[in-house]
C-alpha positions, 0 to 999 in steps of 0.5 A: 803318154802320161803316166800317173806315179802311187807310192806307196809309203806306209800306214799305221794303226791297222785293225788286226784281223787275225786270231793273234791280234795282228793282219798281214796287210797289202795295198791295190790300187785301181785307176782306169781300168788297171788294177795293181798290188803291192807286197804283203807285209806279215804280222804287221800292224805299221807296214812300211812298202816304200813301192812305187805303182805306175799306171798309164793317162790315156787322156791327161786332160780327163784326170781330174774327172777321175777316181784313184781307189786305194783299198788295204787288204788283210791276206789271211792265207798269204796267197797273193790276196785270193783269200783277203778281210776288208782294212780300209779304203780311200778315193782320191780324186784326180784333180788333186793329183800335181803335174810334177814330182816336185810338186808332190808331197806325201799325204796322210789319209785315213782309212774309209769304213766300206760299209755301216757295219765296217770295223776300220781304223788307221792311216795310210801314207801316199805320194802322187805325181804325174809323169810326162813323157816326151810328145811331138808339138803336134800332139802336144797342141792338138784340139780340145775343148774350149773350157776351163775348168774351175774349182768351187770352193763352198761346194767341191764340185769342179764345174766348166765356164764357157767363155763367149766373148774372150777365147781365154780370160784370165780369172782372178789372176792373182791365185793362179800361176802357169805351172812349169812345163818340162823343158827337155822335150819343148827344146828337142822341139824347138831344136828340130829344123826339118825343113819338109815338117815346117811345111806340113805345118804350114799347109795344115795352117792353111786348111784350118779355118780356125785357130788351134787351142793352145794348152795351159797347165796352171797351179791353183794354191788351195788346200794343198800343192795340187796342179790343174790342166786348164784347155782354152782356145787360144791364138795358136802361137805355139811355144811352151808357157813361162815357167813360174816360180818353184814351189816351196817345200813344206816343213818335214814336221808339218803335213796338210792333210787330204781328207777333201780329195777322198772322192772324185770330183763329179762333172758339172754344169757351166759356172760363169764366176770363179769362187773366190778362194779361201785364205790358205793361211786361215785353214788347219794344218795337221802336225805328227807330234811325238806325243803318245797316243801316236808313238805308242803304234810304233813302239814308244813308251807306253808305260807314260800314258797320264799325258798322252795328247802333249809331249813330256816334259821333264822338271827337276822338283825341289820341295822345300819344306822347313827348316829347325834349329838354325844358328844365331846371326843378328844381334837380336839374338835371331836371324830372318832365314829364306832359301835360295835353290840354285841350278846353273844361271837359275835361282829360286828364292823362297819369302824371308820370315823375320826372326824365325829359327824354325821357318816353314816355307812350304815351297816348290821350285820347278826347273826344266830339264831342256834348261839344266845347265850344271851338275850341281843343283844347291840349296843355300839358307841365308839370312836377310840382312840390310847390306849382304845376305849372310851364308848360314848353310847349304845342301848339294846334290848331284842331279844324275843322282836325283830320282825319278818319280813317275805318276802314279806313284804316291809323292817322294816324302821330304827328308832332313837334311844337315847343312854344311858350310862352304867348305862342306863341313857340317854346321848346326841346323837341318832342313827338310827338302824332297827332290826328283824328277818328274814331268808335267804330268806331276800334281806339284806342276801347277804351283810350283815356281818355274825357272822361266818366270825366275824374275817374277815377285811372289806377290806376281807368281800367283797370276802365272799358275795354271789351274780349273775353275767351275761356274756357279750354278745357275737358276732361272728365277720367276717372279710373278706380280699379280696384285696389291691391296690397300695401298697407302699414298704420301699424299693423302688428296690423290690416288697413287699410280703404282709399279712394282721394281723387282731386284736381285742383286745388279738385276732391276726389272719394272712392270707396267705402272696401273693409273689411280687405283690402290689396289692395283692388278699388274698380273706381269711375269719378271725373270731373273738369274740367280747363282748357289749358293743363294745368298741374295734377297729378292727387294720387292718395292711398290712405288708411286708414278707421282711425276717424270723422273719422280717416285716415291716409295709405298712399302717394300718387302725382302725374301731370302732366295734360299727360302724361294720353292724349285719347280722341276718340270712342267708340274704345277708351280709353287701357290701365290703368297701375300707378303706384307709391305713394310714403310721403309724408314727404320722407324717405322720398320721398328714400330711395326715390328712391336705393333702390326696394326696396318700394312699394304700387301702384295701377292707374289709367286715367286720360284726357281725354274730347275728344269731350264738350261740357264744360257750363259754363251751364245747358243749357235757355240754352246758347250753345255745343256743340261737344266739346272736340277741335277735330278734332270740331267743326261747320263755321261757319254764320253771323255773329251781330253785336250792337249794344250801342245803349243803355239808359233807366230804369235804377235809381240803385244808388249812392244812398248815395254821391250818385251813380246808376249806374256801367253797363257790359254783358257780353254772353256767346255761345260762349267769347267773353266782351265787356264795353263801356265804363262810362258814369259816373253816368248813368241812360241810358247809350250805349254804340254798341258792336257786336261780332261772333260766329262761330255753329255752332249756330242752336239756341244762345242769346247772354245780355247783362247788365247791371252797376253797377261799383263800382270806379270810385272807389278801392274795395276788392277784396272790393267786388262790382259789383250786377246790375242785369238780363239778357237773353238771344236764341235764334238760332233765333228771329231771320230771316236778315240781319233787323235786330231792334232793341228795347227789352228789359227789365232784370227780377231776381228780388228776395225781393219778387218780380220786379222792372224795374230799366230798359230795354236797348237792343239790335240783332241780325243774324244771317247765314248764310255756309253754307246746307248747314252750317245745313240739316244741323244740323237733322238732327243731335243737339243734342250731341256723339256721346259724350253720347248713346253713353256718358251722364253720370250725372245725379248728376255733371252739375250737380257738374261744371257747377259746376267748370266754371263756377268755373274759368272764373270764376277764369280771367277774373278774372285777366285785367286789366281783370277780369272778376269772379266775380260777373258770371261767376256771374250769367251762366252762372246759377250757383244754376240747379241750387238748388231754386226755389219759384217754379219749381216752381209754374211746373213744377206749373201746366205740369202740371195744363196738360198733364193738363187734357184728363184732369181734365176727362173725369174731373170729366165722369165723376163728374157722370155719376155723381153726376147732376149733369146728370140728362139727360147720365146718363140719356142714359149710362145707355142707351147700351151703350158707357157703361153701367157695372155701378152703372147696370144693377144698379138699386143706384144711388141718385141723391142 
């Protein structure tokens, strides 16, 4: 008989129970009607067991079907569980369970709430297996079903194909392997020569009719290392299957979680096509890092919790400020002074100032700790000189003795310092330094100069920072024509044809052009995209249709957009205003300005919509709301932190220069932009960066991608930086104050297909400061009132998108260091609105899914017609709710 093998490793986190904050937690495991306990664990909030419980398979074929409940109690009276609080529970389901010891891991699960009202938290860490024990060849080939059993991908469901033709066939052969049998028992079988056995064989041979099934135990690569039993109606050859290839054993650091298998898998109905499975190498995987928000459980330092979502980093800053009263050098009468910081093969230099006795520089240097590689950190002044730099003097420490600075203490104040020659004498002139340790987390981290960008220029170093961008605020703005009077053609003999061109900045948007009339009425709506501060001037001209390609100008006005009213909501909007139409020669400007004694006028309404949410991403991806007036926004609902950890497996982009990759990460939510460091010519990157959003709306998602910068070694402007994947998180979908840590893939859509360029590293919390906010934004619209009141044309909503996203692109691209248009492009999905064919064969087969249900009744119905199943019509035929007027006028002949 099989046995089913729980070990129970250990959990963490628990919910204390107890009036002293605490739970004395155990775990009971029920399978098939057995039901087992561990040991109770006192006072512990990180129990560790390590006991394994063992349970009886009456039917290993009927595994899969079945539920393993795995509940975390709290004794309170220490009493062997007869007075217990609720901590948690998980359902497995069978299916998931590997046939082999081997092929076994330890799995991490969270806890399940066991009702709305549940207060639960933490994890629990399991490892199951099956365990075979040896059975005679009879009973190892006794009859069973002719079914197989195949795992739907999209649903999870586990649903039976009946095979008619072929008694087994092999479905997509190239994702499942024959697991390996045990060989001890099948070569005690073989071994057994009993002469009076073979032929008891032979004669139940003879009486069967039909042939005996042979067993067939497959592994399906999937979400994780899990074995499958498969039964089919074989040849009766008997023997055992080939063994496959052993399995590889996954890295300690990295565990692919089980969230799928919570529950059991519930039989369902024949499925004749196997899913086509997911690429593994395209899903999640979780990772343990020491950050923490995880060690803190278990006794780390809880005192280091600014960044807890990344894993410190330590840095030894050295802050170099000035400098007074340096010696003489040139025969100028002055030197030309910098500084060079010097820690091991390190060295760090500040700009040189010409003939400067008294420089400031103002410059930090950061040199990591994992890459200190001397005691002796130096801080030399020299003088730049055409041949050899001349020595002026130098500074030593002792790094042991350097000091720690911790955030949030105020930062370390800069010294003076005498220097002293080589031989450590004392020469005339000071400077001013201040040096410590610290970590990432220290407010001189972003601009400080980092000893692995150490053969960077200072015009360069600029483009390697990290730092947070905003977006210009945006308005909707609405420019209603409506009609113009006393127009005054160029040709005198011929009534104009006229059309109002409206610009604000790039953006040009026409209305209809009226035939032969000067006072035209137009009565057209034009929107725009505007941005704070304002500016711009809106360019009001009415010009003349005169021929194809061929316009002349009848006047023009200008408006200062600051000067344009805002209306908020649905209240009345702003009066129409005539404005004058002025000539648009100069001259003729300057006349009419000392004498107005004619002009063309138009009536304008021209206003700002505050109460829309101006879109600037794809609205399937959005990461922001709120209408552009701050007086209609939502209240705050929580904190979203991100912990930009690492990445592995990256692909080198700079291959042509003898170089792999220059990454950096720009992760955008709301109108908060942030790009991290760049690591220079590395395939894994560590960044440790963490950075912290305000959330308004849980049904929002932040996007993070991934770049090689290619402006790390003096390229030109025009150079653009390569995408090398991105990511994207909906908020909706993370737990409250839950730590998510996973390796997400870097995947870009290539003309050969989809294509991995890496892994991605990242940690996510999201946590709720407003519980009454959050509730209430799931009873209210995804967008602001006015979208719903007064709609956008469709024809309008990917033009103005697109506006708005180039005017964020040009905002953030003037900021220093830049934030490129390339890298605005890709993130806010620039060409999501372009017609994709992979796209629509997603949106098709979306579609023939939906009406499935449909063509199957109608495939139904017209093998009733066609007497593809003579019985099911014959059946129909009889039936008066079926009958149909082919069947009862006998005219119908069945083919």
């Amino acid at each position: 008989m099989s046995k089913l093998v729980v070990e129970v490793v250990d959990a963490y986190d628990l919910m204390p129970k107890d009036d002293q904050g605490s739970s004395s937690p155990f775990v009971e495991i029920e399978f098939d009607g057995q039901r087992q306990r561990t040991q109770t664990k006192h006072k512990d909030l990180n129990p560790s067991w390590h006991e394994s419980l063992v349970f009886d398979i009456s039917q290993p074929g009927d595994l899969e079907y079945k539920t393993i409940d795995v509940t975390v109690y709290n004794d309170r009276k220490g009493n062997h569980g007869h007075h217990r609080n609720f901590l948690g529970r998980v359902k497995i389901s069978g299916a998931s369970v590997p046939s082999s010891e081997s092929g076994s891991s330890v799995q991490h699960y969270p806890l399940d709430k066991r009702g709305l009202f549940s207060n639960i938290k933490g994890e629990i860490a399991l490892k199951l297996y099956q365990v075979c024990d040896e059975l005679p060849r009879e009973q190892v080939q006794r009859a069973v079903p002719a079914s197989v059993v195949a795992e739907n991908e999209e649903t999870g469901r586990f649903q039976e194909s009946q095979f008619n033709e072929t008694p087994f066939q092999e479905i997509n052969g190239g994702r499942f392997q024959e697991s390996q049998f045990q060989e001890t028992p099948f070569q005690e079988i073989n071994n057994v020569n009993n002469f009076d056995e073979e032929i008891k064989v032979d004669e139940k041979k003879k009486k069967k009719k039909k042939k005996e099934p042979e067993v067939r135990t497959f592994h399906s690569i999937g979400k994780e290392p899990e074995v499958r039993t498969f039964h089919s109606v074989g040849t009766g050859t008997g023997g055992p299957p080939p063994a496959p290839p052993p399995m590889k054993e996954k890295p300690p650091a990295v565990e692919i979680r089980a969230d799928f298998a919570k529950a059991a898998a519930p039989a369902a109905s024949v499925m004749h096509m196997q899913m086509p499975r997911q690429n593994p190498d395209y899903l999640l995987v979780e990772t343990r890092p020491p950050v923490a928000a995880r060690l803190r459980y278990r006794g780390g330092d809880k005192t280091l919790t600014t960044y807890d979502l990344v894993e410190q980093m330590h840095y030894l800053y050295v802050n170099v400020v000035k400098a007074k009263d340096l010696p003489v050098m040139d025969m100028s009468g002055s030197l030309d002074p910098y500084v060079e910081v010097k820690l091991g093969n390190y060295k760090g230099q500040t700009k040189h100032l010409e003939k400067n006795q008294n420089p400031v520089w103002h410059q930090i240097f950061a040199f990591s700790k994992e890459r200190v590689q001397s005691n002796l950190l130096e801080v030399v002044v020299k003088d730049k000189d055409f041949g050899k730099d001349d020595f002026v003097g130098k500074i030593v420490f002792d790094v042991m003795e350097i000091p720690l600075r911790v955030p949030p203490d105020s930062p370390l104040a800069p010294q003076w310092y005498r220097l002293a020659d080589k031989k450590g004498d004392k020469v005339k002139g000071e400077i001013m330094l201040a040096v410590w340790m610290g970590t990432q987390a220290d407010e001189s981290f972003p601009e400080a100069w980092h000893s692995d960008a150490h053969n960077i220029s200072h015009s360069n170093l600029a483009n390697t920072r990290s730092k947070v961008y905003f977006s210009p605020k945006l308005y909707y703005l609405r420019v209603h024509v409506m009609e113009a009077q006393d127009l005054v053609p160029h040709d005198k003999g011929r009534l104009p044809d006229p059309y109002v061109k409206v610009v604000l900045g790039n953006q040009i948007r026409p209305t209809k052009v009226i035939q032969r009339t000067i006072h035209p009425v137009w009565d057209d709506q034009l929107m725009f995209v505007a941005s704070e501060p304002f500016e711009d001037y809106i360019i009001i001209s009415v010009d003349d249709r005169i021929g194809p390609g061929k316009d002349e100008i009848l006047g023009r006005a200008m408006i200062p957009v600051r000067e344009v009213p805002q209306r908020l909501e649905t209240g009345k909007p702003p009066d129409p205003r005539w404005f004058n139409l002025l000539k648009p020669s100069k001259a003729e400007e300057e006349g009419e300005k000392k004498k107005e004694k004619f002009s063309s006028k138009i009536l304008l309404r021209i206003f700002l919509e505050a109460g829309y949410h101006v879109l600037d991403e794809s609205t399937h991806f959005s990461s922001d709301l709120q209408p552009s007036s701050k007086f209609l926004r939502k209240q705050s609902i929580g904190i979203l932190e991100l912990g930009i950890l690492s990445a592995k497996n990256l692909q080198p982009m700079k291959m042509k220069d003898g170089k792999l990759t220059d990454a950096y990460c720009v992760a955008k939510y709301g109108n908060k932009w942030v790009r991290t460091r760049t690591l220079l010519d590395t395939l894994s990157p560590r960044w440790n960066e963490q950075y912290t959003w305000e959330v308004h709306d849980p049904c929002t998602v932040i996007t993070i991608g991934v770049f090689d910068n290619s402006h790390t070694n003096g390229s030109k402007d025009d150079a653009r930086d390569q995408r090398i994947g991105k990511v994207r998180v909906r908020l909706s979908t993370l737990e409250i104050d839950r730590v998510y840590t996973h390796y997400y893939p870097l995947l870009v859509l290539t003309p050969g297909g989809l294509k991995k360029n890496g892994e991605l590293q990242l940690a996510l919390r999201f946590t709720c400061t407003a519980w009454v906010n959050m509730v209430a934004q799931y009873g209210r619209p995804l967008l602001p009132k006015m979208h719903y009141v007064q709609p956008i044309p469709v024809m309008n909503i990917d033009w103005l998108r697109h506006q708005a996203m180039q005017i964020v692109a040009a905002r953030l691209q003037r900021a220093e260091p830049p934030l490129r248009q390339e890298v605005v492009e890709y993130m806010l999905d620039v060409d999501y609105h372009m017609w994709s064919l992979r796209r629509s064969k997603a949106n098709f087969n979306r579609i023939m899914s939906l009406l499935s249900g449909v063509t199957a009744i109608c495939k139904w119905f017209n093998d009733i017609c066609y007497w593809r199943n003579p019985i099911t019509t014959c059946l129909t035929k009889t039936s008066p709710t079926y009958g149909c007027s082919a069947f009862t006028s006998g005219s119908y002949t069945p083919r």
